[in-house]
C-alpha positions as CSV (number, residue, x, y, z in Angstrom):
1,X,-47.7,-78.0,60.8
2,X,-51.5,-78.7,59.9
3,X,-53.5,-79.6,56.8
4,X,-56.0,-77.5,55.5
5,X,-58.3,-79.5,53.4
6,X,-58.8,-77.9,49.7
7,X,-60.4,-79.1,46.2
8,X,-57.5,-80.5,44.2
9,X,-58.4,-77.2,41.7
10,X,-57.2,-75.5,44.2
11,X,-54.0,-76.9,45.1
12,X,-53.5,-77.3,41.9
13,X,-53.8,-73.5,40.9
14,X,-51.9,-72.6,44.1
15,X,-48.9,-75.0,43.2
16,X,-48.9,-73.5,40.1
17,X,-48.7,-69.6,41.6
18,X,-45.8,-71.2,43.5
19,X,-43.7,-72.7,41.0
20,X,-43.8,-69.7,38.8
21,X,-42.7,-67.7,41.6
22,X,-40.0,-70.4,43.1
23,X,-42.0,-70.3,46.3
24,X,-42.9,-73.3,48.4
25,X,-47.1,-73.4,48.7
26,X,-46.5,-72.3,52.4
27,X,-44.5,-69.0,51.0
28,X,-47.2,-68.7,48.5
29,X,-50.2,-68.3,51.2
30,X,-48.5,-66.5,53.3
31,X,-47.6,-64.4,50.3
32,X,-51.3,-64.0,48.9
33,X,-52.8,-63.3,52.6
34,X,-50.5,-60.4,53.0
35,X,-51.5,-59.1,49.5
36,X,-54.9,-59.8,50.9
37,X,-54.7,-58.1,54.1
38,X,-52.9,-54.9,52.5
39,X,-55.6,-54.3,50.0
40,X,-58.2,-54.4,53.2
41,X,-56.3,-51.8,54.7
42,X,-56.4,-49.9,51.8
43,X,-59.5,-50.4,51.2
44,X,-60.1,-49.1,54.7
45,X,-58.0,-45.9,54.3
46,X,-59.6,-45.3,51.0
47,X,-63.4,-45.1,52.5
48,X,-62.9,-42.0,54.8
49,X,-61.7,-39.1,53.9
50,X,-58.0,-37.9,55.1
51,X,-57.6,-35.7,58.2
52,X,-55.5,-32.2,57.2
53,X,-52.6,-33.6,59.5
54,X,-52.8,-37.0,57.8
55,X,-52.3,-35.0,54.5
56,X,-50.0,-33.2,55.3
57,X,-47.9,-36.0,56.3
58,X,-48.5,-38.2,53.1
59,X,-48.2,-34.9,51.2
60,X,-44.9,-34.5,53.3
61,X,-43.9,-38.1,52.5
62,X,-45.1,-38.3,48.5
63,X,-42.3,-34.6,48.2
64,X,-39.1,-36.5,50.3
65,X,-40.2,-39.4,47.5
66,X,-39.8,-37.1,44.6
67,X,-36.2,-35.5,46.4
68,X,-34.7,-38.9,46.5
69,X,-35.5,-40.5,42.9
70,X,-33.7,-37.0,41.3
């Protein structure tokens, strides 16, 4: 364990994030950094274009999707 030092605003909005979601404010920043790091890979993927093979694959992917929610 370590402290990370943080205005009391902060801790208080965090706690608050946590509560409503019954998390502890560990499970709560690990839970926001994930988010975070997710939406940078997206944001990644979403700069450059897609290759054909790449695609086809999430073409491939989005249709066995669609298959299994009928």
């Amino acid at each position: 364990m370590t402290t990370i030092k943080v205005t009391k605003e902060t801790r208080d909005a965090l706690r608050e994030l946590a509560q409503r979601e019954g998390l502890t404010l560990e499970q709560q920043l690990v839970q926001l950094l994930s988010a975070h790091r997710r939406r940078s890979i997206g944001a990644q993927l979403a700069s450059e274009p897609l290759s054909s093979d790449e695609q086809q694959l999430l073409d491939a992917s989005a249709a066995d999707v669609a298959d299994a929610s009928r």
